[in-house]
C-alpha positions in Angstrom: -0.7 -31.9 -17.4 2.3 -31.5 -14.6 4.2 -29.9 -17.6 1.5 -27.3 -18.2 1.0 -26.2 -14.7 4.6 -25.8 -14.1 4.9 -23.5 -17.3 1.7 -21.4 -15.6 2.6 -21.8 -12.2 6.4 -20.1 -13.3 5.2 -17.5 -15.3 6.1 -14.1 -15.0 2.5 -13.2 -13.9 2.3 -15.3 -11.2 5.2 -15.6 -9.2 4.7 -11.6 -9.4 1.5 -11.8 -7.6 2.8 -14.5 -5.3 4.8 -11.7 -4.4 2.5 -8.7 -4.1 0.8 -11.2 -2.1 3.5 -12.2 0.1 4.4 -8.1 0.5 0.7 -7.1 0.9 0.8 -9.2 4.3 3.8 -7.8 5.5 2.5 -4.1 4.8 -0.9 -4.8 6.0 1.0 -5.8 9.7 2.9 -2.8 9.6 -0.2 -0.6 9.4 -2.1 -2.5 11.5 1.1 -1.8 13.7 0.9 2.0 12.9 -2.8 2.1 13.6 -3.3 0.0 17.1 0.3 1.4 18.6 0.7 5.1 17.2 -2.3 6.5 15.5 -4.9 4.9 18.2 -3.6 6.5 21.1 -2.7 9.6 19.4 -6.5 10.0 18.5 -7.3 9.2 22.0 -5.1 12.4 23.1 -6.5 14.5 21.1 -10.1 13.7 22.0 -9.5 13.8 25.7 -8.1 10.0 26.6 -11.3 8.5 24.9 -10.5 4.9 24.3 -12.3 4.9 20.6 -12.9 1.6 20.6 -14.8 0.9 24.0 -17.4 4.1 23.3 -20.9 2.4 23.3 -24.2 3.7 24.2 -26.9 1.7 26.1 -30.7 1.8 24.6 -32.6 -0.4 26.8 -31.3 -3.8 27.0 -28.8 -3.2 24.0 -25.4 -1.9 23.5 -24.3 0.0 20.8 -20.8 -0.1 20.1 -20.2 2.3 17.7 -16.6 2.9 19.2 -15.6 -0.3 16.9 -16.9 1.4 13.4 -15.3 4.3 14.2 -12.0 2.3 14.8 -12.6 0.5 11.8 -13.2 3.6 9.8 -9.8 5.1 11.5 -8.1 1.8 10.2 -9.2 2.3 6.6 -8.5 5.9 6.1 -5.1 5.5 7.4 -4.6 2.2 5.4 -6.3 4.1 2.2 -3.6 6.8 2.5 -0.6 4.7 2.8 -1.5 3.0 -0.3 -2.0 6.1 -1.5 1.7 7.3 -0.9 3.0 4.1 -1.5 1.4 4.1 -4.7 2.8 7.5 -5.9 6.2 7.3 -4.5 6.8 3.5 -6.7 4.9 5.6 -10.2 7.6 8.5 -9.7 10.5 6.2 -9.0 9.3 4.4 -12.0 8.6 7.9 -14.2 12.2 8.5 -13.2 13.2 4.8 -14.8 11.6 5.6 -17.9 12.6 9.4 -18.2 16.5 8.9 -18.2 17.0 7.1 -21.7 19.5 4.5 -21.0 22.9 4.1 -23.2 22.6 2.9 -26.2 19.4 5.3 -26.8 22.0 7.8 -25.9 24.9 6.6 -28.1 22.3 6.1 -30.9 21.0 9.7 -30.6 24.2 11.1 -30.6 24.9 8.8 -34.0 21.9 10.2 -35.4 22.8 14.0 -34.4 26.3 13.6 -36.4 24.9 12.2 -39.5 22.1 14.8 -39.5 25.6 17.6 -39.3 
């Protein structure tokens, strides 16, 4: 049984989502970062020094915070569209990878090319 979930536990698969995990918490502070320190007060500017997040309105005995959704929905469009460029900067890096043939595709080409002359 130990044997087993040390061949599962070290397969390629996992430790590779051990890692997008591990790097999905990391990226996830960042643009929490971005959000609350850059993005948040910038918004505020622009909308006259409105503190998003505190905008409520009273109907009788209850507040309505509606400030907080539209934070929240601030937080997931910027969070949507840095996946979004992350996401599409990695698949051309990679459609760069798998353009260039490598060496021996090369060298085997070339091979081919002379005994076709």
């Amino acid at each position: 049984m130990i044997k087993g979930l040390k061949e599962f536990a070290l397969k390629g698969n996992v430790v590779d989502l051990a890692v997008a995990v591990v790097f999905a918490a990391a990226f996830g502070q960042v643009i929490s970062a971005f959000v609350n320190h850059i993005m948040t007060p910038l918004i505020g500017i622009i909308i006259g020094g409105v503190n998003i997040e505190s905008a409520a309105v009273i109907i009788g005995e209850a507040e309505v915070r509606y400030g907080m959704f539209l934070q929240s929905l601030i937080d997931f469009s910027i969070i949507v569209l840095s996946l979004f460029i992350f996401v599409k900067a990695y698949q051309l890096l990679k459609q760069k990878e798998t353009s260039e043939p490598d060496e021996q595709t090369l060298l085997l080409r070339e091979i081919r090319n002379s005994l076709q002359k």
